[in-house]
C-alpha positions as protocol buffer text, in pm:
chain_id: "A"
residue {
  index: 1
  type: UNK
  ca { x: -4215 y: -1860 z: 1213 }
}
residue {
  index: 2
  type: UNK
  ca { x: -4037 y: -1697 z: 956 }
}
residue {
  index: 3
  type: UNK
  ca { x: -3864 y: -1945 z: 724 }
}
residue {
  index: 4
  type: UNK
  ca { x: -3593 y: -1834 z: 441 }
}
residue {
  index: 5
  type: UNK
  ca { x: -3706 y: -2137 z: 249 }
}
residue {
  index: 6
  type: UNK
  ca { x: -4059 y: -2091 z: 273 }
}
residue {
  index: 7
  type: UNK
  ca { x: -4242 y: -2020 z: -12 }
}
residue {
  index: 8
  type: UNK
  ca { x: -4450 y: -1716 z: -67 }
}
residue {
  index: 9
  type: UNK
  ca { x: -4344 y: -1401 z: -156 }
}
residue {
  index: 10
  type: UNK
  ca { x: -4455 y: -1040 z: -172 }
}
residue {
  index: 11
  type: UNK
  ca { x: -4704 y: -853 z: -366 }
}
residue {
  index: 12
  type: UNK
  ca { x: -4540 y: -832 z: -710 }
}
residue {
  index: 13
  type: UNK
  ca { x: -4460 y: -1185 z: -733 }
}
residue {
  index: 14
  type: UNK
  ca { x: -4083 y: -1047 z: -601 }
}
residue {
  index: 15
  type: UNK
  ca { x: -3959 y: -1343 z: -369 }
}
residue {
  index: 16
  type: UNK
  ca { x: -3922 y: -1303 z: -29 }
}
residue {
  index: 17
  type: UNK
  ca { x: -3560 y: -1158 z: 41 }
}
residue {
  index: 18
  type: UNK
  ca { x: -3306 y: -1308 z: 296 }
}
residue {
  index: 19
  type: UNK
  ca { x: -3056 y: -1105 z: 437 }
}
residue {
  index: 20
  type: UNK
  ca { x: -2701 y: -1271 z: 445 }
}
residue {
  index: 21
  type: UNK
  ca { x: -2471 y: -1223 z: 699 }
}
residue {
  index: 22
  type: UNK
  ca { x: -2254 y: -935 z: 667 }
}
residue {
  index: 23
  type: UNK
  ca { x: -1899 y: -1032 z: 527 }
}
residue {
  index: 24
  type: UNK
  ca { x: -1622 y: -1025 z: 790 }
}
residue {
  index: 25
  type: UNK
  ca { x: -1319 y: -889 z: 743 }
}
residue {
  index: 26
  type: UNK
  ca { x: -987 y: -1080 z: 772 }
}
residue {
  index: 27
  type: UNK
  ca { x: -849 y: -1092 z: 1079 }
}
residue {
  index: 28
  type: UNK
  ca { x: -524 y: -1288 z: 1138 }
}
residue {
  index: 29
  type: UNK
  ca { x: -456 y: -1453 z: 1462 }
}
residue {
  index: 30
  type: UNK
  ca { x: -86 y: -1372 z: 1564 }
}
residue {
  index: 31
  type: UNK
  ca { x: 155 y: -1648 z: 1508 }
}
residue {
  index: 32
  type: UNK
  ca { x: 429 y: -1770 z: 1315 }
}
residue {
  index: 33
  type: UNK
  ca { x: 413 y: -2068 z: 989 }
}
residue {
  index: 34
  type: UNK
  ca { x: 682 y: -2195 z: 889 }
}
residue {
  index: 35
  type: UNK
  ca { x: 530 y: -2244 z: 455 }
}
residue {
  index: 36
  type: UNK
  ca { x: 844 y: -2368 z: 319 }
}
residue {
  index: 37
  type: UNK
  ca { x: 883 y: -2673 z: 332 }
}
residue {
  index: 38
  type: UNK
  ca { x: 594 y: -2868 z: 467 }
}
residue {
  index: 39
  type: UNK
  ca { x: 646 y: -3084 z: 759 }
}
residue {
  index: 40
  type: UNK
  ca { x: 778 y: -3459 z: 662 }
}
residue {
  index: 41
  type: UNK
  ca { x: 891 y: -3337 z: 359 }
}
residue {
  index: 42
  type: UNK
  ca { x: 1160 y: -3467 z: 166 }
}
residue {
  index: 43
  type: UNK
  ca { x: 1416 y: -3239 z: 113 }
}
residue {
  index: 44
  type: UNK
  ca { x: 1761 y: -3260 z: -29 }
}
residue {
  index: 45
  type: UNK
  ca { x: 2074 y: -3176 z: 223 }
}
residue {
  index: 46
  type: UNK
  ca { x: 2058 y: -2845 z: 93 }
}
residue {
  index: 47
  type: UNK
  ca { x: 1681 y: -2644 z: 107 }
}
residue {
  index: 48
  type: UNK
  ca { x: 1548 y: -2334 z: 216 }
}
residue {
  index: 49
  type: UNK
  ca { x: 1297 y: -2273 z: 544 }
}
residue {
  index: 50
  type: UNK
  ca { x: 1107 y: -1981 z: 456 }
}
residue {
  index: 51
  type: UNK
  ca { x: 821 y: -1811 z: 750 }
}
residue {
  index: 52
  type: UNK
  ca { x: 550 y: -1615 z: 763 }
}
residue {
  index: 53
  type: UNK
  ca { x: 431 y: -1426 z: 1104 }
}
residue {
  index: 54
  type: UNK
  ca { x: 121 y: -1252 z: 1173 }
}
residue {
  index: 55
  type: UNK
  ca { x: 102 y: -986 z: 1429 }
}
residue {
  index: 56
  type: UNK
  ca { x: 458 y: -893 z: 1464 }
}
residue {
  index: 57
  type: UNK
  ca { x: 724 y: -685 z: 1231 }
}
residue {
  index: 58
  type: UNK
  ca { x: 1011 y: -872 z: 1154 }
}
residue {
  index: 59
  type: UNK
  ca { x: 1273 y: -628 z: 1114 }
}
residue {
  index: 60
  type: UNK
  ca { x: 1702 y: -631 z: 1225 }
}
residue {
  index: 61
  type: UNK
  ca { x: 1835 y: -714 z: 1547 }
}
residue {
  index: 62
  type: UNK
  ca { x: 2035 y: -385 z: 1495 }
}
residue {
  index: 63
  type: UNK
  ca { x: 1730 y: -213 z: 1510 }
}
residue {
  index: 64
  type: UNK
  ca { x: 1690 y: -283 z: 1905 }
}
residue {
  index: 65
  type: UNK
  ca { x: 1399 y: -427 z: 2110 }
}
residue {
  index: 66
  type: UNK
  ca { x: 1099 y: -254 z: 1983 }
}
residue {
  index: 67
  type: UNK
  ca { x: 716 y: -359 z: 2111 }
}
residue {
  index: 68
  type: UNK
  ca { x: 629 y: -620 z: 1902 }
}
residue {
  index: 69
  type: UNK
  ca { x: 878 y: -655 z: 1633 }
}
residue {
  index: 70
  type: UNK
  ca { x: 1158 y: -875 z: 1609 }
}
residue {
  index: 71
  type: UNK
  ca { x: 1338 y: -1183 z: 1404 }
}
residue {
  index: 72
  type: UNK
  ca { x: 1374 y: -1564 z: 1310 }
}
residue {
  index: 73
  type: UNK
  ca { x: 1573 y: -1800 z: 1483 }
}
residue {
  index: 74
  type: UNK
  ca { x: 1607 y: -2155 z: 1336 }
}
residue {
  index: 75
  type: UNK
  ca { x: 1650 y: -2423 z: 1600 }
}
residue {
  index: 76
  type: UNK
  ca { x: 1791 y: -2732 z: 1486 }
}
residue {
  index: 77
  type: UNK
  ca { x: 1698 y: -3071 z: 1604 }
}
residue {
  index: 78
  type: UNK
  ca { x: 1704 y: -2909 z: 1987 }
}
residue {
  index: 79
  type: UNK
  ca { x: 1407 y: -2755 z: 2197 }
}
residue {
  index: 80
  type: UNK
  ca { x: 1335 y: -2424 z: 2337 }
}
residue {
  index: 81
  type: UNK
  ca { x: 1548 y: -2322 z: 2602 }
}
residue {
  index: 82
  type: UNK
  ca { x: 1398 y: -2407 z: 2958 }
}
residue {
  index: 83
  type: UNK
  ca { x: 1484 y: -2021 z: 3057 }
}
residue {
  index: 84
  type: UNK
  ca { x: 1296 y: -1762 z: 2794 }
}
residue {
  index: 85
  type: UNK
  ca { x: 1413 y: -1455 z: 2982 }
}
residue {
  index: 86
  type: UNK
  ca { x: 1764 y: -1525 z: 2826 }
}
residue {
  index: 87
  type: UNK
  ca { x: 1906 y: -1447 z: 2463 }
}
residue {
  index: 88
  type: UNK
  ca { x: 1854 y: -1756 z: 2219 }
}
residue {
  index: 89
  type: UNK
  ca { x: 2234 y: -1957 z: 2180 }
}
residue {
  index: 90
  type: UNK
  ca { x: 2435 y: -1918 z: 1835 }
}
residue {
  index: 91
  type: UNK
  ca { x: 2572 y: -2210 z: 1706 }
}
residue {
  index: 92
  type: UNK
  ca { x: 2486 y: -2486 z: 1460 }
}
residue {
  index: 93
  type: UNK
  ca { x: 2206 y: -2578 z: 1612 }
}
residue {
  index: 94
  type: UNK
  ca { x: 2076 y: -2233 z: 1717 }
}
residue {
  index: 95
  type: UNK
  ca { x: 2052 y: -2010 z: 1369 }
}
residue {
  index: 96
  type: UNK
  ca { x: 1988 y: -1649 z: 1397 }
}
residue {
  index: 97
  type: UNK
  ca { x: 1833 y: -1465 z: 1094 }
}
residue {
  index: 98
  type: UNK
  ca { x: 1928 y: -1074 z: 1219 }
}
residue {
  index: 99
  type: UNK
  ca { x: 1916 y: -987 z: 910 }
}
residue {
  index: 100
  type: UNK
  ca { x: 1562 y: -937 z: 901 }
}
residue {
  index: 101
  type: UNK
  ca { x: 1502 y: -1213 z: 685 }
}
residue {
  index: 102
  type: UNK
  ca { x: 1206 y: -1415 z: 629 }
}
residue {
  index: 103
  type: UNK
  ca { x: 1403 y: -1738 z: 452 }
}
residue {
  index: 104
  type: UNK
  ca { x: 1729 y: -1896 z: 530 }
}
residue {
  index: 105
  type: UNK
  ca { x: 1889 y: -2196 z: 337 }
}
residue {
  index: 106
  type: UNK
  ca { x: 2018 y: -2434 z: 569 }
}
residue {
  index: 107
  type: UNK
  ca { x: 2228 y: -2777 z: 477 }
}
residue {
  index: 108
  type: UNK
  ca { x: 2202 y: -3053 z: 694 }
}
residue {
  index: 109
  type: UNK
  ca { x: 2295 y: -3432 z: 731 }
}
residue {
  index: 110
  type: UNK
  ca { x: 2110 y: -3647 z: 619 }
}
residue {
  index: 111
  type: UNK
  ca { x: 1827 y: -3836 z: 844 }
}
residue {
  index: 112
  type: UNK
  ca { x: 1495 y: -3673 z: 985 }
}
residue {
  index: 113
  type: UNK
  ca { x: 1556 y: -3375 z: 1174 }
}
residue {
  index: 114
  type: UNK
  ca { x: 1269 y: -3141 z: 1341 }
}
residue {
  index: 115
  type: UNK
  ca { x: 1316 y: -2761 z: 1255 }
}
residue {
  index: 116
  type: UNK
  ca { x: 1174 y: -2496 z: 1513 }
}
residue {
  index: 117
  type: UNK
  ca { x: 1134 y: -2144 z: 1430 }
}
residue {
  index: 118
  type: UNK
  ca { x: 1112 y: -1907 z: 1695 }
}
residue {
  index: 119
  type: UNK
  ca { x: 1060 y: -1559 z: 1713 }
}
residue {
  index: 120
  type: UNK
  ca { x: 1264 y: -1318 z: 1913 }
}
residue {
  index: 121
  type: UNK
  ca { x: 1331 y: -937 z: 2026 }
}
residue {
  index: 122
  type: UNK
  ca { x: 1618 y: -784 z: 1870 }
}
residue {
  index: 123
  type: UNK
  ca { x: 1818 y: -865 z: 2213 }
}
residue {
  index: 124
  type: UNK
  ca { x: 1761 y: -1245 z: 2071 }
}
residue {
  index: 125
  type: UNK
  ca { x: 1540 y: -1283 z: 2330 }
}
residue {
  index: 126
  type: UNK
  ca { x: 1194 y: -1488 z: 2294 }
}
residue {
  index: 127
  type: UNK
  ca { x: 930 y: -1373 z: 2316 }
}
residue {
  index: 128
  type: UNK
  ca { x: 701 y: -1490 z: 2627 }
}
residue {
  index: 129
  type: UNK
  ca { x: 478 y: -1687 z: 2596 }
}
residue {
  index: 130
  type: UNK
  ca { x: 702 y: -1800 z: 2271 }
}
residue {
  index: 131
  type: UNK
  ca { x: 580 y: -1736 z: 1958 }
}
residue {
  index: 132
  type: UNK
  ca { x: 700 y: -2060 z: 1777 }
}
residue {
  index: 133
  type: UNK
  ca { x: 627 y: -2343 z: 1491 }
}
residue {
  index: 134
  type: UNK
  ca { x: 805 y: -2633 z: 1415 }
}
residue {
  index: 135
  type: UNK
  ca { x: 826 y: -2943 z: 1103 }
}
residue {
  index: 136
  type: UNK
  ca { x: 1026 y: -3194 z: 1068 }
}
residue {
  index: 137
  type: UNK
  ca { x: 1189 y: -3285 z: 728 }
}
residue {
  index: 138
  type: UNK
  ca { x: 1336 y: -3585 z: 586 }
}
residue {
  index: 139
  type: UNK
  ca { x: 1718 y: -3509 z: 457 }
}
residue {
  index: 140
  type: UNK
  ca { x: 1837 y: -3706 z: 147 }
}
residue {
  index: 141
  type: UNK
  ca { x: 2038 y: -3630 z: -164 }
}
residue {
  index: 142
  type: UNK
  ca { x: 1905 y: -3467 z: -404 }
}
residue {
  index: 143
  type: UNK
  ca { x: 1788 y: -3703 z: -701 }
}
């Protein structure tokens, strides 16, 4: 019946010791957060949508489809496409960030609109099953 809170010790007077778990190291899960903003923020019409991924590269579309690397795609106020084999759409509501880039300043109406970043191949393909996160933000002027 050994006890780390019993009392009693060794010879010496010492106290008994207890053993703590070893520390684990940090392991991120792979996904994608968007961190800027925060979901129902408010935002003026003009903000930036900045994301963080774990597990892939983000790197150019120029750069080709490479085994787990890729880039952002903003989708705006419209779901993922029902076909994921297929290259993501480009137009206002579909924003590609080939660039490589992690942030992208977008300017919208204003009115509640839900954001969804995906992440795609270099062939603006998604990835499948998606790797995806979405928020929705409230669009005002700025005060």
């Amino acid at each position: 019946m050994g006890c780390a809170a019993q009392s009693g010790g060794m010879a010496g007077g010492e106290p008994p010791k207890v053993s703590a778990p070893a520390p684990q190291a940090s392991v991120s899960q792979p996904g994608l957060t968007i961190t800027q903003p925060r979901t129902m923020s408010d935002v003026p019409n003009e903000f930036e949508v900045c994301m963080d991924i774990q597990g892939y590269v983000v790197e150019p579309a120029k750069n080709g489809v490479n085994a787990g690397k890729g880039h952002h795609h903003l989708l705006v106020d419209v779901g993922l496409p029902a076909d994921l084999s297929q290259p993501l759409a480009k137009d206002e509501h579909h924003i590609h960030m080939g660039d490589g880039s992690t942030c992208k300043t977008l300017k919208l109406d204003n009115g509640q609109h839900t954001i969804t970043a995906v992440f795609a191949q270099g062939n603006h393909v998604p990835y499948n099953p998606p790797v995806t996160a979405a928020i929705t933000v409230k669009v005002g002027p700025a005060s």
